[in-house]
N, C-alpha and C positions, 0 to 999 in steps of 0.2 A: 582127323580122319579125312583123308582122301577118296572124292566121285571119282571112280575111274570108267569113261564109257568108252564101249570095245564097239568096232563098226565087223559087221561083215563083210567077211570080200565081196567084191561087186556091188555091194550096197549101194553106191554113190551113182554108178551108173545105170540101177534097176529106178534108183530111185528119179534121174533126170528123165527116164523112159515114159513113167507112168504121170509125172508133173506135164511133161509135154504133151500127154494124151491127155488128162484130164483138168489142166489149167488147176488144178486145185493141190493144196499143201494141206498134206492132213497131220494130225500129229505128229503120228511115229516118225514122217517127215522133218518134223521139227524138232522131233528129238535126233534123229540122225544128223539132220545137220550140225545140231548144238555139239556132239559127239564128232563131225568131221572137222569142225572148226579148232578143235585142241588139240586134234591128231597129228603129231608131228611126222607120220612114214608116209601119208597118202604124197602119190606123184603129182606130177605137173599139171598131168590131164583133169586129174582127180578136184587141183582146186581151180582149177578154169573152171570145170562142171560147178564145181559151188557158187564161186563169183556170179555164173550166169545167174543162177537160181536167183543168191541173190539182189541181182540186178532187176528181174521180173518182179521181186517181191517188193523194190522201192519202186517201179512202177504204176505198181497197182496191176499187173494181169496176172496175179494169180487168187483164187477166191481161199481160203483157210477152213479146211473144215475139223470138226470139235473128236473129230473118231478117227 
């Protein structure tokens, strides 16, 4: 049996909106990502936005929360 996870449109850029407002990656974040990262239609832009993320995330500036 295959996870199939489906992303919303704009998901990817609602979601770099609110990371960059609140420095914090909360779940559903982590779940979208894990879900953009197998997504083979997202564009160019789409995984630049990711990479950034997670670039901040090997950093250390962003805080993880559990909700």
């Amino acid at each position: 049996m295959l996870n199939h996870h489906l992303l919303i449109p704009g998901a990817i850029s609602e979601m770099v909106a609110s990371i960059s407002d609140t420095k914090v990656l909360s779940l559903g974040d982590r779940y979208g990502l894990m879900a953009a990262i197998v997504d083979e239609s997202l564009d160019e832009n789409e995984r630049l936005a990711i990479d950034r993320i997670l670039r901040f995330v090997a950093r250390g500036k962003l805080k993880f929360a559990d909700h």
